[in-house]
C-alpha positions as CSV (number, residue, x, y, z in Angstrom):
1,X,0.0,0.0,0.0
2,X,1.2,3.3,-0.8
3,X,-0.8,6.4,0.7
4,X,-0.2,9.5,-1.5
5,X,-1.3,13.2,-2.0
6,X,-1.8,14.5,-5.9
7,X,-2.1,18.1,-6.4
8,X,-4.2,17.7,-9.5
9,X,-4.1,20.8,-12.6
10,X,-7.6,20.8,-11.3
11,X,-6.2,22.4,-8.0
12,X,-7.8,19.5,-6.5
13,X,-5.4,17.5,-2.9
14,X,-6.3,14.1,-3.6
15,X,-5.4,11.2,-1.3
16,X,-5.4,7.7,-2.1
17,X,-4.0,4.4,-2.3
18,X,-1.8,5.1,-5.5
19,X,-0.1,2.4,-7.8
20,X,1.4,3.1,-11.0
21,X,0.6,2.5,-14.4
22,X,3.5,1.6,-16.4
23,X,3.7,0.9,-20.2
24,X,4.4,-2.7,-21.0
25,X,6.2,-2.0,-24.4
26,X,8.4,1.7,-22.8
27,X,8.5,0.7,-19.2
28,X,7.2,4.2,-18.5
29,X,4.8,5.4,-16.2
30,X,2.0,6.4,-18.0
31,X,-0.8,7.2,-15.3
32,X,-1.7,6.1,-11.5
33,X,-4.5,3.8,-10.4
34,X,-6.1,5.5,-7.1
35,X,-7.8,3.6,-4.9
36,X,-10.5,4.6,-2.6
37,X,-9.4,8.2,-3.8
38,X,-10.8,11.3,-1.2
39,X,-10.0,15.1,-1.7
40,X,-8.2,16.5,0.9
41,X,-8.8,20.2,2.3
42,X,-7.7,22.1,5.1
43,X,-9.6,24.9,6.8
44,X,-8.0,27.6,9.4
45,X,-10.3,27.4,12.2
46,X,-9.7,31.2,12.8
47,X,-7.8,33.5,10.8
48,X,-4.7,34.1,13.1
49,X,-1.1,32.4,12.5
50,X,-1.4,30.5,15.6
51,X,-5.0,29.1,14.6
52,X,-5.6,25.1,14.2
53,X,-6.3,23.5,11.1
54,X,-9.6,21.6,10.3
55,X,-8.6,18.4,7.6
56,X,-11.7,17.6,5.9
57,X,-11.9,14.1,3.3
58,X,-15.0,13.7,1.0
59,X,-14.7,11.2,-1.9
60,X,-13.5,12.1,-5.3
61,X,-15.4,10.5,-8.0
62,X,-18.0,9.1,-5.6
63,X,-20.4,8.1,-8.6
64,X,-17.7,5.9,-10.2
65,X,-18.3,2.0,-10.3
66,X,-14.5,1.6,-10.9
67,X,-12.9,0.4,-7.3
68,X,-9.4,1.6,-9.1
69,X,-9.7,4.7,-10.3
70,X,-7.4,5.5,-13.6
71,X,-5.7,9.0,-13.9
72,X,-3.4,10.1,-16.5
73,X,0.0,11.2,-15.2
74,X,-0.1,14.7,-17.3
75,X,-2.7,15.6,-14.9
76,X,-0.9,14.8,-11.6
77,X,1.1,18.1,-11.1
78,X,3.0,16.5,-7.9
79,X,3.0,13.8,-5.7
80,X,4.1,13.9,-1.7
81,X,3.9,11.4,1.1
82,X,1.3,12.9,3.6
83,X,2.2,13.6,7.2
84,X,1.8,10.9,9.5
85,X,-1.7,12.6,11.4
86,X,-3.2,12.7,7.8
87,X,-2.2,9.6,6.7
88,X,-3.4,7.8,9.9
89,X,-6.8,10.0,9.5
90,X,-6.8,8.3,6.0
91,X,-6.3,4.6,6.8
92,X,-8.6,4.6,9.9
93,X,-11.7,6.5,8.4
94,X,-11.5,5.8,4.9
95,X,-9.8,2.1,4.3
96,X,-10.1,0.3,8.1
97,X,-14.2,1.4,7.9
98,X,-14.6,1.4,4.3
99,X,-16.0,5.2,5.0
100,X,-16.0,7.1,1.9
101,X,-17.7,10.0,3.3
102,X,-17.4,13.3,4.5
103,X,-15.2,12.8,7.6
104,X,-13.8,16.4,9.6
105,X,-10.5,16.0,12.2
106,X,-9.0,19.1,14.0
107,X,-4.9,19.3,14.2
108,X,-3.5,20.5,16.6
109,X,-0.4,21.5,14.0
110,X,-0.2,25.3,12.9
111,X,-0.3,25.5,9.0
112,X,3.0,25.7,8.1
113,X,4.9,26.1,4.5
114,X,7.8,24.4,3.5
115,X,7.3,21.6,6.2
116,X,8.7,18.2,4.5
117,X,8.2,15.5,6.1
């Protein structure tokens, strides 16, 4: 299992379960399969620098009958490993309960740029 963020051209954070999708004949990566893919915001509870951060996941492409979810790779502007709170909010609500719905968590981490994790 590999847990990933996309920032999509759409402008769209998308977690997910990512695997690639290599060319057979090139060997090249030509898309990703998601699964169980949600988009990912995050929501200053108040507007000072010290305020927390409210992570909220809702499904992308909840109509879809496709468990694996196909994306072309000229659409997937980056791809990061998520920080370990987000990630464990994504594996608990989403894959451990099969919960593909609207799911809210506060953090008690400041919005920060340039964090790497």
């Amino acid at each position: 299992m590999t847990i990933k963020v996309l920032v999509l051209k759409s402008g769209e954070d998308v977690i997910a379960d990512v695997q690639e999708m290599v060319s057979p004949t090139t060997e090249q990566v030509m898309g990703y399969f998601l699964s169980s893919p949600c988009v990912v915001k995050l929501q200053a509870k108040d507007m000072s620098a010290e305020s927390e951060v409210s992570v909220r996941m809702h499904p992308w492409m909840p109509i879809a009958r496709e468990k694996m979810i196909p994306i072309n790779a000229d659409w997937v502007v980056t791809m990061v490993t998520p920080v370990e709170k987000i990630q464990e909010m994504y594996e608990t609500q989403v894959l451990n309960n099969g919960k593909e719905t609207d799911q809210t968590s506060d953090s008690d981490e400041q919005s920060e740029t340039g964090n790497t994790d």
